[in-house]
N, C-alpha and C positions, 0 to 999 in steps of 0.2 A: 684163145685168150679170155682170161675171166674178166666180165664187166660185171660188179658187186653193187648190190641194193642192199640199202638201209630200209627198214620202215620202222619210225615211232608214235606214237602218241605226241600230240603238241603239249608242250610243256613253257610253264613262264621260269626265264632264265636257269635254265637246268646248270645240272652241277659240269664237272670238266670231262666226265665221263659219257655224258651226250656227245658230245662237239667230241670224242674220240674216235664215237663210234661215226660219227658223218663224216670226219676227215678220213674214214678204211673206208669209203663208200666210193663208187662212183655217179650213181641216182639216191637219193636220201626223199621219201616217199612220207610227208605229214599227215598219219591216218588222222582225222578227227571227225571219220562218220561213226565211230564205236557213241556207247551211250556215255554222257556227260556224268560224271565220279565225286559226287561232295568231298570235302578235305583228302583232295589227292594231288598230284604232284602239276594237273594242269594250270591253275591257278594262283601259285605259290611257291616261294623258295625260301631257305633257309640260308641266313646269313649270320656271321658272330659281332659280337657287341663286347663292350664290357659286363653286360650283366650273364651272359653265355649266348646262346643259340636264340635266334629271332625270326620269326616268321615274316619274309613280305606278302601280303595278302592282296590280291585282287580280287574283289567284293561281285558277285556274279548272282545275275535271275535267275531262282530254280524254278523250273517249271519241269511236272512228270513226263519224262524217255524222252528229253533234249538229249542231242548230241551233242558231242561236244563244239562243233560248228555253229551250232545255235546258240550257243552260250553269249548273253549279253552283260556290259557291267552294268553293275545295279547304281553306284556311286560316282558323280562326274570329277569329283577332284582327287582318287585316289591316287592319283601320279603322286602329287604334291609330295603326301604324307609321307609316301614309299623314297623319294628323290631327297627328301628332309632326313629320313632317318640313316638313306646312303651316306651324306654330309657329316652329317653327327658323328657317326664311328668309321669313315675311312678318309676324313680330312688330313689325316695326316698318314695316309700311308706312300710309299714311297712312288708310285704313279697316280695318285690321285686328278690332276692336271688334266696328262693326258688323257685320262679314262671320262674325265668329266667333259670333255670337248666331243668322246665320242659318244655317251649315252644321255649326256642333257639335252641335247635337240630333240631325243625318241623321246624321253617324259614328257618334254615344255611344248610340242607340238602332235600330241598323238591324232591322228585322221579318222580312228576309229572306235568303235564301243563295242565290236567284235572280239571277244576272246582270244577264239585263231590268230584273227591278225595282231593282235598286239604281238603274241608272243612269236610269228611267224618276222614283224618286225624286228624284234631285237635279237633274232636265233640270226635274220641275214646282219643283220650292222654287227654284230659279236664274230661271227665266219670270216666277215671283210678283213675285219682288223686283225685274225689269224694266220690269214691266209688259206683259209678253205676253201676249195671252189668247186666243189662238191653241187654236182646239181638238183636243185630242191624240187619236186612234184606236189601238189596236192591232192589229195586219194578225192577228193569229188572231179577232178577231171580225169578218172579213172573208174572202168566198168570191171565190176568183181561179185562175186557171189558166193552160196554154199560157207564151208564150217570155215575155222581159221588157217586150214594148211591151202584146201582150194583158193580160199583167196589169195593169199601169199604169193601161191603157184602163178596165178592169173593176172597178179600185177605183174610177179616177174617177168612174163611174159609179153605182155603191153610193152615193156620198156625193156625188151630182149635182155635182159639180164640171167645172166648163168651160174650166179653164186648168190646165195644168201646170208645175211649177215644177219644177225639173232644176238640177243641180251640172254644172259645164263640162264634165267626164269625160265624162256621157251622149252627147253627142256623136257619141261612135263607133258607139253601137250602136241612137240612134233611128231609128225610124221614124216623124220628123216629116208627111208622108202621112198615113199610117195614121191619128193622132192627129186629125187636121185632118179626115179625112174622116168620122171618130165626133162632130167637132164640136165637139175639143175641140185650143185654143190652147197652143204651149207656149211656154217663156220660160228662156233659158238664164240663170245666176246669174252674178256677176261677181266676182270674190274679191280681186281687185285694188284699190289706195288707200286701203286705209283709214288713218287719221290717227293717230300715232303717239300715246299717251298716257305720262303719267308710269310709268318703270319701273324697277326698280335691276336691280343688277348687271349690267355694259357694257353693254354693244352691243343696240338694240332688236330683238325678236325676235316677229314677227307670230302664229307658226304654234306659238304654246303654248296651255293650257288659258285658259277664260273665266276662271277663278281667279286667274288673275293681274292680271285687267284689273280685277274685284271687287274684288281687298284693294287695290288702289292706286287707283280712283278711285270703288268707291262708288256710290251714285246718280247720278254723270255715267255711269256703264258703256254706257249704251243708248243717248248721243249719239255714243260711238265706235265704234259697230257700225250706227247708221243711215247715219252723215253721214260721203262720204269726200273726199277728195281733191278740191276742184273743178279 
């Protein structure tokens, strides 16, 4: 029987194609000992406006070969800004309500100024609400070493897992062998078709945050991240 690992990079509210790939998982494995990446996906998402495409930014201390664990915010009221501009442009979409009952309390009460954990909060409160229940690890309570396929190997292993689950990128730099000869199966992800849902302002746009897909359709959110394109 396959028991399937995820591992990604922590990311602040990724698009619907994260939460796809941890709902195919059975362990979903939050690497954030790699080095900390200025203007990359860990600290920001993209959402639509009427003026187009918007960035939500969480404002973070760079300091030289921080991981991304270390990462702190730099600004104490960014919630605010980020919470004011959700308001602005999805007050009226047709689950606004509900969505705001479940991610106001995680802005107006945040516990931490950790990076990780912010986003490690609203990846479980956004899961609950889908229905994932996918088991989440953090790679600092996991021992690994060597290039990127050994470690891979070696968490699999930690958390007996027999199958690996990989983003198309990987690609370039597995060593599908290697994997196979430890006995364990890998499986490349596919990011393509998924099924357009209700969306305002123009033109559909696939590659914004899950929050977009949340305040406009709500409890259908998880039929449009399993079910794509036949």
């Amino acid at each position: 029987m396959k028991k399937k690992l995820l591992v990604l990079q922590s990311n602040y509210v990724p698009w619907k194609g994260y939460f796809d790939a941890i709902n195919k998982a059975d362990v979903f494995v939050i690497y954030d000992e790699m080095q900390y990446t200025k203007n990359d996906w860990r600290n920001r998402n993209v959402i639509k406006t009427k003026q187009g495409l918007q960035w939500l930014t969480i404002p973070v201390k760079m300091h030289f070969g921080q991981k991304i664990n270390e990462a702190e915010v730099s600004q104490q009221f960014w919630y605010v800004k980020h919470w004011k501009t959700l308001v602005q442009n999805y007050s009226r979409a047709s689950y606004f309500k509900e969505i705001e009952a479940l991610l106001r309390p995680l802005y107006a009460n945040l516990i931490s100024n950790n990076l990780s954990e912010i986003n490690l909060a609203f990846i479980k409160r956004i899961n609950e609400y889908l229905g994932i229940t996918t088991k989440i690890v953090r790679s600092r309570e996991l021992v690994f070493s060597g290039d990127k396929n050994e470690r891979l190997i070696q968490i699999c292993q930690q958390l007996s897992c027999n199958h690996y689950i990989s983003g198309p990128a990987a690609k370039s730099y597995m060593d599908i062998q290697l994997f196979e000869s430890n006995n364990i199966s890998v499986e490349f992800l596919d990011y393509s078709d998924y099924k357009e849902y209700r969306q305002m302002f123009g033109n559909f746009e696939h590659h914004v945050s899950i929050l977009d897909l949340l305040f406009n359709e709500g409890p259908n959110a998880l039929s449009y991240i399993e079910n794509k394109i036949c």
